[in-house]
C-alpha positions as a Markdown table, in Angstrom:
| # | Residue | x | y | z |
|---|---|---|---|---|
| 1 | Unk | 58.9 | 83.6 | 103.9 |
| 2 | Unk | 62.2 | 83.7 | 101.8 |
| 3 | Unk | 64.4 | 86.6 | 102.0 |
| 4 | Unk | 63.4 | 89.1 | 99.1 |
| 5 | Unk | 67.0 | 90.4 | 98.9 |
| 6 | Unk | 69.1 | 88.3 | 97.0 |
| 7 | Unk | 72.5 | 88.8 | 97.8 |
| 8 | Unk | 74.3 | 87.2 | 95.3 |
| 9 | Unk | 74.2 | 90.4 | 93.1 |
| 10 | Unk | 76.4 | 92.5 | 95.7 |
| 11 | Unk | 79.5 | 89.6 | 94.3 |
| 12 | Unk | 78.9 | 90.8 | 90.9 |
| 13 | Unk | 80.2 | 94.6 | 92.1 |
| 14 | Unk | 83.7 | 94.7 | 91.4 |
| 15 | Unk | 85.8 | 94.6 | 94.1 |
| 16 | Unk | 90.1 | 94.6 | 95.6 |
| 17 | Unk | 90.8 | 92.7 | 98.6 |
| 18 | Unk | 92.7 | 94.6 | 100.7 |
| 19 | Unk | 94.2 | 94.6 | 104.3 |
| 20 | Unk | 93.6 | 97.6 | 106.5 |
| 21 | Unk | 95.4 | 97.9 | 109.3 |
| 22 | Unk | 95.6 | 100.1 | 112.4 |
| 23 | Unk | 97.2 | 100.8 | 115.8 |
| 24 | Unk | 95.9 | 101.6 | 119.6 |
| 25 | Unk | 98.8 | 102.2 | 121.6 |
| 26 | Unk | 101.0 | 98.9 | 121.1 |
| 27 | Unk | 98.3 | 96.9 | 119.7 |
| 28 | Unk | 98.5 | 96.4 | 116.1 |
| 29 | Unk | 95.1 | 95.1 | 114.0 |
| 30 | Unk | 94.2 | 94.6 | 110.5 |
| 31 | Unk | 91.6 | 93.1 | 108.5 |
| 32 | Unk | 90.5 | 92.1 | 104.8 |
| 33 | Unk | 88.2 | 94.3 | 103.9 |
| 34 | Unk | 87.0 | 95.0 | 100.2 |
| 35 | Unk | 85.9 | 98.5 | 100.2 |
| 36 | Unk | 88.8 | 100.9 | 100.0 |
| 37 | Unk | 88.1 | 103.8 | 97.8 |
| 38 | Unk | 90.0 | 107.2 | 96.5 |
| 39 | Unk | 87.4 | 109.9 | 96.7 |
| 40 | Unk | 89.6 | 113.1 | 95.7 |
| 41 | Unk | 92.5 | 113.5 | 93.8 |
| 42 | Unk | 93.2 | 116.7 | 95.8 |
| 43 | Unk | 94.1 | 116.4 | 98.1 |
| 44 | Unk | 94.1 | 112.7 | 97.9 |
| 45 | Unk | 91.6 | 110.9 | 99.8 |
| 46 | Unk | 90.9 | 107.6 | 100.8 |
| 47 | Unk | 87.2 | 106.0 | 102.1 |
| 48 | Unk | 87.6 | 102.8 | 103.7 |
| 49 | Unk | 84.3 | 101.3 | 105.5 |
| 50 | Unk | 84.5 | 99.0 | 108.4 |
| 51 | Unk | 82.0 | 96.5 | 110.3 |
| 52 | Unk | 81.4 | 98.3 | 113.8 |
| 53 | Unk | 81.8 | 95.2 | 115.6 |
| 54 | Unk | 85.3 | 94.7 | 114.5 |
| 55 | Unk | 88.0 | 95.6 | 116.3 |
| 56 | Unk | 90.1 | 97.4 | 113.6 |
| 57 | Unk | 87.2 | 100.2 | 114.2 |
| 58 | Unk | 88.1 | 101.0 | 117.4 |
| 59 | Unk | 91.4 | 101.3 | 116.9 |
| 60 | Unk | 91.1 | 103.5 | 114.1 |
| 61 | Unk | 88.0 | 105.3 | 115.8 |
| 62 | Unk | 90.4 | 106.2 | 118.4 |
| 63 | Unk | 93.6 | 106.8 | 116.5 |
| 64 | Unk | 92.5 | 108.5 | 113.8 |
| 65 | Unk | 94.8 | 106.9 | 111.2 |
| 66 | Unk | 95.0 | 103.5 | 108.9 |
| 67 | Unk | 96.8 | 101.8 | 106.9 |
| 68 | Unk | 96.1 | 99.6 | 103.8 |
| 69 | Unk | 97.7 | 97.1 | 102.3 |
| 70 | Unk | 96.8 | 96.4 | 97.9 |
| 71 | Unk | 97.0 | 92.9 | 98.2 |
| 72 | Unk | 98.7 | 90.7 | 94.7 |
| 73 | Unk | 96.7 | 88.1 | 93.2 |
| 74 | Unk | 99.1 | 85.7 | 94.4 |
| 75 | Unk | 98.3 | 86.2 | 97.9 |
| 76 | Unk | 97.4 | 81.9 | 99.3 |
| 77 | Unk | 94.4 | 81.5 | 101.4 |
| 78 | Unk | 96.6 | 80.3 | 104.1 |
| 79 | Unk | 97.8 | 84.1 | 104.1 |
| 80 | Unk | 94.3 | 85.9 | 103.6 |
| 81 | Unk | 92.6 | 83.8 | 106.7 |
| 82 | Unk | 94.1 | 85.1 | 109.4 |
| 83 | Unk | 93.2 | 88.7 | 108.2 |
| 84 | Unk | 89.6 | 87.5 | 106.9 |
| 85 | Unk | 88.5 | 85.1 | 109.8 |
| 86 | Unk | 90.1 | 85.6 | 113.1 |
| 87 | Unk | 89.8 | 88.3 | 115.7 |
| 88 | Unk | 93.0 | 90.4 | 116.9 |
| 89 | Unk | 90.6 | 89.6 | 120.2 |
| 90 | Unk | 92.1 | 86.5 | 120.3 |
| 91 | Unk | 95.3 | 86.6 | 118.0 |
| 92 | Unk | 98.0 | 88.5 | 117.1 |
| 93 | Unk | 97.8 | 88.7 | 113.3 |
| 94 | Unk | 101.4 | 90.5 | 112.7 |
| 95 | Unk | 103.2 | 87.4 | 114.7 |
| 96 | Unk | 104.3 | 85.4 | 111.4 |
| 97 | Unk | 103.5 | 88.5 | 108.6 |
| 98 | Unk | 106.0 | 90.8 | 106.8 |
| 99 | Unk | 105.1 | 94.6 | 108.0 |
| 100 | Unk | 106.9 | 98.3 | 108.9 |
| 101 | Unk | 105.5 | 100.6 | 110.7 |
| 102 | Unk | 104.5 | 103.7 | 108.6 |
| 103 | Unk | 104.9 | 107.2 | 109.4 |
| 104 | Unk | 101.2 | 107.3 | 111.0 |
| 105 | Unk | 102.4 | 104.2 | 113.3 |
| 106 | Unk | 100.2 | 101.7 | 111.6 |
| 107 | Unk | 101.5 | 98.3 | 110.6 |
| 108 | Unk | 101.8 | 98.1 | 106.5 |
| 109 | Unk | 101.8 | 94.7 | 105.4 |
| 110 | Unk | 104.7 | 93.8 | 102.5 |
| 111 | Unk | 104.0 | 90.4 | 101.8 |
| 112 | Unk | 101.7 | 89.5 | 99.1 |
| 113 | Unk | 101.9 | 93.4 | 98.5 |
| 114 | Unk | 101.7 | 95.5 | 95.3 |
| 115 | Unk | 101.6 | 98.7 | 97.4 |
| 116 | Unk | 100.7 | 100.5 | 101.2 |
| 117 | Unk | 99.3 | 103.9 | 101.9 |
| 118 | Unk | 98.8 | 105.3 | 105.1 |
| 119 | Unk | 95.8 | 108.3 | 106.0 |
| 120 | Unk | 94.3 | 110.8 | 108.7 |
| 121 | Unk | 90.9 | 110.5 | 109.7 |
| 122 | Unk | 89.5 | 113.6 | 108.0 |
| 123 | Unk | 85.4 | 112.4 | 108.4 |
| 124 | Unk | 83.6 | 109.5 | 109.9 |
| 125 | Unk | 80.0 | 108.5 | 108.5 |
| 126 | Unk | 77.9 | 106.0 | 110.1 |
| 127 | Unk | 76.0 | 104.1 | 107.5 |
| 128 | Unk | 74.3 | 101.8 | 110.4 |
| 129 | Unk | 76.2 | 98.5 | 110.7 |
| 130 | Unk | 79.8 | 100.4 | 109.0 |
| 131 | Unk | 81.5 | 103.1 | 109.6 |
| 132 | Unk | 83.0 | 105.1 | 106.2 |
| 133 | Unk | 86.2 | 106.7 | 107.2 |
| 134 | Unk | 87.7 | 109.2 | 105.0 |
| 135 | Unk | 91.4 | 110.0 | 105.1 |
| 136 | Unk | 94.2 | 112.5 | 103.6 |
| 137 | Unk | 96.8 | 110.4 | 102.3 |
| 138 | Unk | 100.0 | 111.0 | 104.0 |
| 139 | Unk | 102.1 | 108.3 | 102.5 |
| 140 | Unk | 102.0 | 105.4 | 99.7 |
| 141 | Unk | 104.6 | 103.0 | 97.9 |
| 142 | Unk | 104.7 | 100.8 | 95.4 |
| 143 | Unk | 106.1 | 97.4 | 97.0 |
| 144 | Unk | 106.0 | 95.4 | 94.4 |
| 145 | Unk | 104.6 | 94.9 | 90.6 |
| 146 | Unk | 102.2 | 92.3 | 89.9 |
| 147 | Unk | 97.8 | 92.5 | 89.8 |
| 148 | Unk | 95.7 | 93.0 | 92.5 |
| 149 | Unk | 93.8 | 90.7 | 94.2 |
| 150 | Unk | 89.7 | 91.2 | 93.0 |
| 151 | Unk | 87.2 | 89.5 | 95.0 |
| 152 | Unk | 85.8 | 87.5 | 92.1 |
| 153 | Unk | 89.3 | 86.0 | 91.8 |
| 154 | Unk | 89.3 | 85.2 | 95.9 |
| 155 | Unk | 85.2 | 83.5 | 95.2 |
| 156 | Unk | 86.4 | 82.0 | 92.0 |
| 157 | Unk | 89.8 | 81.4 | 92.4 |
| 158 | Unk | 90.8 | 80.6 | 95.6 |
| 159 | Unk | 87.5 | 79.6 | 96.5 |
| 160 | Unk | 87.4 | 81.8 | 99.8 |
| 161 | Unk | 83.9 | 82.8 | 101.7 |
| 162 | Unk | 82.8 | 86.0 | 102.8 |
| 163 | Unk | 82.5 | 86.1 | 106.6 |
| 164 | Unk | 79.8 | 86.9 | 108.6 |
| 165 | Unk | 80.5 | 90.9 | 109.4 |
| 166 | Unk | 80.7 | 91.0 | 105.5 |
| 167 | Unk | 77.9 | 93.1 | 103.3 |
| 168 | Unk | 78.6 | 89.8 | 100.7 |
| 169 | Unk | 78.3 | 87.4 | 103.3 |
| 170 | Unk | 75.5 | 85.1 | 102.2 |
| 171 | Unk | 74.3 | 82.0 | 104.8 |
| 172 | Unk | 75.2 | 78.9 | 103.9 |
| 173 | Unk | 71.9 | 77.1 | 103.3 |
């Protein structure tokens, strides 16, 4: 029986690609993620929503803080992979990346940047698979100028895949 849902429509949202990073102790993680949202303007909140089965959600389950990274349309595939398609399981994702540590203690990612803000867990909501996590803002910066990377433009573009933890991901037939 084919799949009723066609999830080709869920592209046509419009989307950032952003890295969201966190810390659990000394371990640093971060991921692409294209969900990251302001929800207030005061104070002013941020929503983020991350796969459960990623490890970035256990880091920020437990430490209450994230970071995120506003990636520039000049970001290379070469860059985005590493954050898109391997685990900090198995890899350490900040060995040949550009980063501080922000205020929270979360890595912030200034390469391919066009800005960083860091939050405080505030509220958690469990939407099944993903977690929403709402934060106060606590800091931000603009790194550089430039426009941010949309994830038609990573589809189109670059010609990048959604992976499998993804809402977009669609199996390759």
């Amino acid at each position: 029986m084919p799949d009723p849902m066609d999830r080709r429509p869920f592209r046509d949202l419009s989307y950032g690609l952003y890295i969201v990073t966190a810390r659990d102790g000394e371990r640093l993680n971060g991921q692409i993620v294209n969900t990251v949202i302001q929800v207030t303007s005061e104070p002013p909140r941020l929503a983020v929503i991350i796969n459960k089965k990623n490890l970035t959600h256990g880091f920020i389950k437990r430490s209450k803080v994230f970071g995120v990274t506003v990636l520039d349309d000049s970001a290379p595939m070469i860059f985005i992979g590493p954050f898109g398609f391997k685990s900090g399981r198995e890899v350490n994702k900040f060995e040949k990346v550009k980063f501080k540590v922000g205020t929270t203690g979360c890595p912030l990612v200034i390469e391919h940047a066009l800005s960083v803000l860091e939050a405080e867990v505030v509220d958690e909501i469990d939407v099944g698979t993903h977690t929403i996590f709402v934060g106060d803002a606590v800091s931000s910066e603009t790194i550089n100028p430039g426009r941010p990377l949309t994830y038609r433009f990573y589809h189109e573009v670059l010609k990048g895949k959604s992976p499998k933890n993804a809402p977009t991901y669609i199996k390759e037939k």
